[in-house]
N, C-alpha and C positions, 0 to 999 in steps of 0.2 A: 503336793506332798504333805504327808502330818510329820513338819518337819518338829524339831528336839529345839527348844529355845533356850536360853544363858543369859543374865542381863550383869554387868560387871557395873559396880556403884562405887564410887570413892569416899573417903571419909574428910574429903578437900578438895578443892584445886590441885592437879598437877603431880597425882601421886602416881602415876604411870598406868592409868585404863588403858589409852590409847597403844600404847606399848603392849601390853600384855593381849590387847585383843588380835593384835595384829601378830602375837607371835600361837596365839592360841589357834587363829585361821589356821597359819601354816599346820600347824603340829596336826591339828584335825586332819585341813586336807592331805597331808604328808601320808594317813592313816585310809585314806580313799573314801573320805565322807565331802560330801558337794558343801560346804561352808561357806556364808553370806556375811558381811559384818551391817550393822546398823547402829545409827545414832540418831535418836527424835529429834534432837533439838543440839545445835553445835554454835559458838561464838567463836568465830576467830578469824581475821582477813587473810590467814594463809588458805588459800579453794585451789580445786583443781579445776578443769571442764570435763565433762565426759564426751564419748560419744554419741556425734547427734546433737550434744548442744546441753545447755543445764553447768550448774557447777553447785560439786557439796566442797564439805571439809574435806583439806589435803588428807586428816587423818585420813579418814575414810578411804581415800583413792589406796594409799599405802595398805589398810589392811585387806581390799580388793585384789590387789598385787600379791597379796600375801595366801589367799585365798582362791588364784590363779583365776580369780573370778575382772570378766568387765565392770566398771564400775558403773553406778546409775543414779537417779537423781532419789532415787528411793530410797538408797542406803541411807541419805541423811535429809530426811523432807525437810527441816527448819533451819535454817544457816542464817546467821546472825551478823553484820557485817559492822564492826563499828565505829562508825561518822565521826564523834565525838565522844563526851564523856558521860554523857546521857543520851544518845541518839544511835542507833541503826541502822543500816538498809536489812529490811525483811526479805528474806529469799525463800519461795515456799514451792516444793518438789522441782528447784534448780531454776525459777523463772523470779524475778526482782517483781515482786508486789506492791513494795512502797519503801517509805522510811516512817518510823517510830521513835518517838522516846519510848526510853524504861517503863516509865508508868505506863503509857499506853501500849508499848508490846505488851506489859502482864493482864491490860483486859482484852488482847486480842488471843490469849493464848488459849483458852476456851474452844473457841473457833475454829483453832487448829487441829486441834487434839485427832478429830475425823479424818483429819489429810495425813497424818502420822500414822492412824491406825491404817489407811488404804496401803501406804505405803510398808506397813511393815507386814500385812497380809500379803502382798506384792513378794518381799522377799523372803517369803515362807514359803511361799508358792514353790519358787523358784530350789528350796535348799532340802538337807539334810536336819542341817544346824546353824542356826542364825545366831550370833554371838552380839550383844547387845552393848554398846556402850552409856554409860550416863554422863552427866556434866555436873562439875562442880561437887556440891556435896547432896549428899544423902539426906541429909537432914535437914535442910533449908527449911524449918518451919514458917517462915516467919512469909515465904512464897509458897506454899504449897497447897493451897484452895485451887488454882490454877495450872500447879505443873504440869505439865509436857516431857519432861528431862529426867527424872527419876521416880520416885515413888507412883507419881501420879498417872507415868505411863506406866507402872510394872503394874498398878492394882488393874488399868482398865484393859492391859493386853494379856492380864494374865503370866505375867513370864519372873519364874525364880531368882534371886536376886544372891548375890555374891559381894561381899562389900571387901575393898580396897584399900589397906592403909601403908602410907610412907615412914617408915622408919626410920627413915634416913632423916628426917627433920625432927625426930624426937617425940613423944608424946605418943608413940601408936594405938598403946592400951587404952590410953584413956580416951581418944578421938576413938577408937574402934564400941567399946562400952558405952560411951555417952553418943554415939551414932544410935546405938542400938537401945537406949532408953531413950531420945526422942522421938523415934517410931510408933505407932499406932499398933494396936494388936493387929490388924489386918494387915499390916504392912512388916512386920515381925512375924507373920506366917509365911513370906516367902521369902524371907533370909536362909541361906541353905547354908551358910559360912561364913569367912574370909577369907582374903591372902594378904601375907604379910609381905610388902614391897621393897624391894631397894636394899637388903639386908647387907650391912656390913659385917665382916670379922666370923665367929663362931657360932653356926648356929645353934648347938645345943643349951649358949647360954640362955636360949629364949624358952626352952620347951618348957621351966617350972611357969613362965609367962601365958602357955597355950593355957595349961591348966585352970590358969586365976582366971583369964577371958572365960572359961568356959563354965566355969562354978558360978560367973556374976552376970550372961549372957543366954549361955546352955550353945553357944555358936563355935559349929566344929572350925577345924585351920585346916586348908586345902591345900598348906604349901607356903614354907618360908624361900622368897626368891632373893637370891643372893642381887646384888650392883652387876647393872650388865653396861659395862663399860663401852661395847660397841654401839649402844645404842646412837653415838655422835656419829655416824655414819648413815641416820634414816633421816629423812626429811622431820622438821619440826611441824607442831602442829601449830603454834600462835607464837606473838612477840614475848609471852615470859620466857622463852628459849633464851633470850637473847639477854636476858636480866642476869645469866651466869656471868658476863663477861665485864671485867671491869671497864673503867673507864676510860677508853682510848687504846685498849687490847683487843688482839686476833680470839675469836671464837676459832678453838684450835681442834682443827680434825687431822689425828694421826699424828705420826712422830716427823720430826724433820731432820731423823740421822744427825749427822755431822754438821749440815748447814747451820748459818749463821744468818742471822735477820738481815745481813749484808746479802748475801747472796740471792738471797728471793726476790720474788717478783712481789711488789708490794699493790697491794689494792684497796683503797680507804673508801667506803661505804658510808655517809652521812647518815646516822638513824632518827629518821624522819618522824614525825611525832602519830603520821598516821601510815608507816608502812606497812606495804601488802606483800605480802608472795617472798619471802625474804628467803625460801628455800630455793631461788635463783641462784643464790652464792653458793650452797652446797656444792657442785660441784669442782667451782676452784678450790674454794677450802682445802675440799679434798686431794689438792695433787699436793704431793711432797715441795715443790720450788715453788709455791706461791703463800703470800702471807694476806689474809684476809683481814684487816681492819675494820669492826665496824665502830664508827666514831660518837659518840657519845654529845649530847646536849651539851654544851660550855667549850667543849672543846676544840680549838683548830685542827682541821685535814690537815695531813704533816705533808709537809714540802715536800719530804722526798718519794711519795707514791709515786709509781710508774703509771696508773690507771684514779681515776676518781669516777666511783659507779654510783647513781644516785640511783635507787632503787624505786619500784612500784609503789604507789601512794592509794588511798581507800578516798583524798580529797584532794587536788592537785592544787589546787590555790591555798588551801587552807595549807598546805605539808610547804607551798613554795613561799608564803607567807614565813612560814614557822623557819625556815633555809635561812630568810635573811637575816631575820630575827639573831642568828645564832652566827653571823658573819659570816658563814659558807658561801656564799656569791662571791665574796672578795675572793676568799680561800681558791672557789673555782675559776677565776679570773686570771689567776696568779698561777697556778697550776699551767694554764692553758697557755701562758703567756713562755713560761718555762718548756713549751715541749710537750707539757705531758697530755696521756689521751684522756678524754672523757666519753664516758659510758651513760645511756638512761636508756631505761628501760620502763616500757607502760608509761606511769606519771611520771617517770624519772625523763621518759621522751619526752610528756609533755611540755615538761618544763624547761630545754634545753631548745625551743623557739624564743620566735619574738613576741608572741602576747597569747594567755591564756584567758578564757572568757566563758564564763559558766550562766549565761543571761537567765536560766529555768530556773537559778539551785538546784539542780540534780543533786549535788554534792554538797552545799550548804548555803549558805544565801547568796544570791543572786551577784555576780561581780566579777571585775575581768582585773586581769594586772599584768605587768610586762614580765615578759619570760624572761631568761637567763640571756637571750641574744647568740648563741654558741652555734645556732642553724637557722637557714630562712625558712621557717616554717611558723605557720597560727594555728591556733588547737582552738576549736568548739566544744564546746562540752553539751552533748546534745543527742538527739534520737535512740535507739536502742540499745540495749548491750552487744556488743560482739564477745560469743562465745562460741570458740571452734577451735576442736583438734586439727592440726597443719603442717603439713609437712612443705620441706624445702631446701634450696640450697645457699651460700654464700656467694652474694657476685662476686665474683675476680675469682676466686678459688674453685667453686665448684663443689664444697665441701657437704654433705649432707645436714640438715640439718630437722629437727621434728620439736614441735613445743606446743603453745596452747596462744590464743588470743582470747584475751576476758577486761574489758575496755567500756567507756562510754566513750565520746567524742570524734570528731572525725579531724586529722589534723593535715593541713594542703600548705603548700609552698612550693618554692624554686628546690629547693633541696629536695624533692622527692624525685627528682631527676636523675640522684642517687642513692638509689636503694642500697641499702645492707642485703638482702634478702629476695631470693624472687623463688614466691609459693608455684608448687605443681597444680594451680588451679591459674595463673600467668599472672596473677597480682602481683608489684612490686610492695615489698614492705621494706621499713623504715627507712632513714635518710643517713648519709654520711659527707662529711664536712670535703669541700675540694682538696685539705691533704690527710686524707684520711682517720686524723686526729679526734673528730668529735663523728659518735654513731647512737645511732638511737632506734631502738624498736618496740612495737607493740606486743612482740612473743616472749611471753613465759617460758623456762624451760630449756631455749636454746644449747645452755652451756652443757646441760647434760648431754648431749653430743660431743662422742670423743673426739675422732678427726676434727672436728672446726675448731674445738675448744686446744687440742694440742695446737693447732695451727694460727689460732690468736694469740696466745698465749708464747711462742715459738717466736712470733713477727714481733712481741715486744723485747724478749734477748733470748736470743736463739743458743740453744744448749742447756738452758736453766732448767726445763720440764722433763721427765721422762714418761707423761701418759699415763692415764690412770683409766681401765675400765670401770667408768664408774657406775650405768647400770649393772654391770655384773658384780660391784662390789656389793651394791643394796642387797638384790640376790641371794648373796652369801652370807651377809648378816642377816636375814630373815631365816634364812635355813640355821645357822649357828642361835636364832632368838628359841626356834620353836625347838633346837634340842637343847637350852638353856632350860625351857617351861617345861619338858619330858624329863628331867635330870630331879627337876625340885618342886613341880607340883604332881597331886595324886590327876592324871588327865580322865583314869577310869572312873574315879569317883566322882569329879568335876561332870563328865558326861552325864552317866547316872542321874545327876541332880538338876542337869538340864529336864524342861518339861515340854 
């Protein structure tokens, strides 16, 4: 196909691409054009898996959903996973290549550039209009000999460039101006505009605003989008999601009526210093009778949670390290001693055996150390990745359930004798404590399953939930996103400028 290409650029970190691209899909395909999303190059440990096998950025999967498109490893060839605070796992069209520091990913990114460009021929192939995201900023001079992620894929792919600025943090004119005076003449020829993001209050106070950008720019505005307050209902893309919520407060999805923080079902979350997949908890979040805690470095898990989930980790030793550090083993001890369940999930399983042991450094240097003790089970950290879409049910209940495995290590004991889990391929997956108190598994995903997730949730006090469809809520907010972007962007002209 000589598909229509759109590359959306930010004037930052975090001023809402992923958001806008995801609601531009819809709106597009809403309008009966086949639209693909893609991202060259993505940093962030929240992935999905596709089918088949492969994992890009969650973004991505969401605006494939949104694009009623299957997702693929093409949408986002370069995924970034990160280790520590200079280090990666490089993931290159969904397969783990290796690990990098900083410095050394930016001279391997050269290299790359050819596996981006196959891949974004791939999903041209395939569309009408392929909707492009970028990373971070536009104007990263100070990396840009090497880019992959903005400028430097738009000059070699060709593709018109839209630039992004947040409002809502202040400063948009002049981040929008000083984006577009660091730019190159060649790379100021495929500016086709902006969009003003995030807009609070009245928008006409901005229009003498369009005018100034454009006398000191010559850059048309495509559309002031107002705060789209549902957007706490889609899945996040990375951990700065999680830097809204203060310290030792619920990351709050929806309203809770009447109730009172007595009343709910409480659920404290340890945020782990390298957690992954954190869009796990979205779906309790989201029912009205439960309160999502995620708990904060310094602080103790509060006594009275009914549940203690430790989440997926990007380094199980290093995050179960970082656990003690912060007196959470006591915290979960004490918990456990009271009654209450404990939850892991991926690393959060891992760590809820008796010894964890990384002998390769897959994960960072070479080292084993004793697990939490809360199941009899030993985690290897070792051979390939497991990645695979998976369906299945809950033992005892029978409840459907579908999610994702994306894992290194293999972990055996007495306790896999009882499964959480038994997949439609006859594998038994993860383990549960003989009074059913402590569970742990390797899937991603799970709770987004209504039946099992009212049915857990149900067996810790029964009456407190009323069910929440919560894929068909996504659903709804992507179809309310793309008539938000129909309402306050020009979509005709936006097309048009597509090339």
């Amino acid at each position: 196909m000589n598909a229509k290409t759109l590359m959306l650029q930010g004037t930052g970190s975090d001023v809402g691409k992923s958001l806008l691209v995801a609601g531009l899909c819809r709106a597009y395909t809403q309008r009966g054009l086949k639209v693909r999303p893609f991202k060259p190059q993505n940093m962030s440990n929240n992935a999905a898996v596709v089918p088949g096998g492969g994992e890009i950025g969650r973004a991505q999967a969401l605006q494939a959903r949104a694009a009623g498109a299957e997702p693929s490893v093409h949408m986002n060839p370069v995924l970034l996973k990160p280790q520590s605070d200079v280090g990666a796992q490089v993931i290159v069209q969904g397969r783990v290549t290796g690990n990098a520091s900083a410095r050394d990913y930016h001279g391997l990114k050269k290299d790359l550039l050819p596996r981006v460009l196959e891949s974004f021929r791939f999903m041209k192939d395939q569309s009408d209009l392929v909707v492009v995201e970028g990373a971070g900023s536009a104007a990263e001079i100070n990396l840009r000999d090497a880019d992959i992620a903005n400028m430097g894929f738009a000059t070699a792919a060709h593709v018109p460039v839209v630039l992004v600025g947040d409002i809502d943090r202040g400063g948009v004119i002049a981040s929008l101006i000083g984006t577009h005076e660091l730019l190159s003449g060649a790379e100021r020829a495929l500016v086709r505009g902006y969009i003003i993001n995030k807009f609070r209050g009245d928008a006409s106070l901005f229009e003498d605003a369009v005018e100034m950008i454009k006398a000191r720019s010559a850059m048309d505005c495509f559309g002031i989008v107002p705060f789209f307050p549902e957007a706490r209902f889609l899945p996040k893309e990375d951990a700065m999601a999680l830097d809204s919520a203060t310290s030792g407060e619920a990351l709050e999805y929806g309203s809770r009526d009447n109730e009172t923080t007595a009343d709910l079902i409480k659920i404290a979350v340890p945020r782990l210093a390298r957690i992954a997949n954190f869009d796990d908890l979205d779906p309790l979040r989201a029912e009205s009778g439960v309160h999502v805690q995620v708990i904060e470095p310094g602080r103790p898990l509060p006594g009275d949670a009914d549940v203690v989930l430790i989440p997926g980790s990007k380094s199980t030793l290093a995050d179960l390290k970082f656990l003690r550090g912060q007196g959470w083993d006591t915290d979960i001890a004490a918990h456990r001693r009271r009654g209450g369940m404990v939850v892991g999930l991926c690393g959060g399983f891992q760590m809820l055996g008796k010894r964890v042991a990384d002998p390769d450094g897959i994960e960072g240097p070479p080292g084993d150390a004793p697990g939490l003790g809360l199941l009899d089970l030993e985690t290897v950290i070792s051979g390939d990745k497991a990645l695979e879409v998976v369906r299945g049910v809950e033992e005892g209940s029978g409840e459907p359930v579908h999610g994702y495995e994306m894992h290194i290590g293999l972990t055996e004991g007495p306790a896999r004798a009882r499964p959480w889990f038994m997949l439609d391929d006859g594998r038994r997956e993860g383990a549960v404590s003989e009074d059913g108190l402590v569970r742990g598994s390797y899937l991603h995903g799970v709770f987004a399953a209504d039946a099992f997730r009212y049915g857990f949730l149900s067996r810790l006090r029964s009456g407190h939930v009323r069910g929440q469809a919560f894929e068909a809520r996504v659903e709804d907010t992507l179809d309310k996103l793309a008539a938000h972007l129909e309402t306050h962007l020009d979509l005709d002209r936006l097309l048009a400028a597509a090339e």
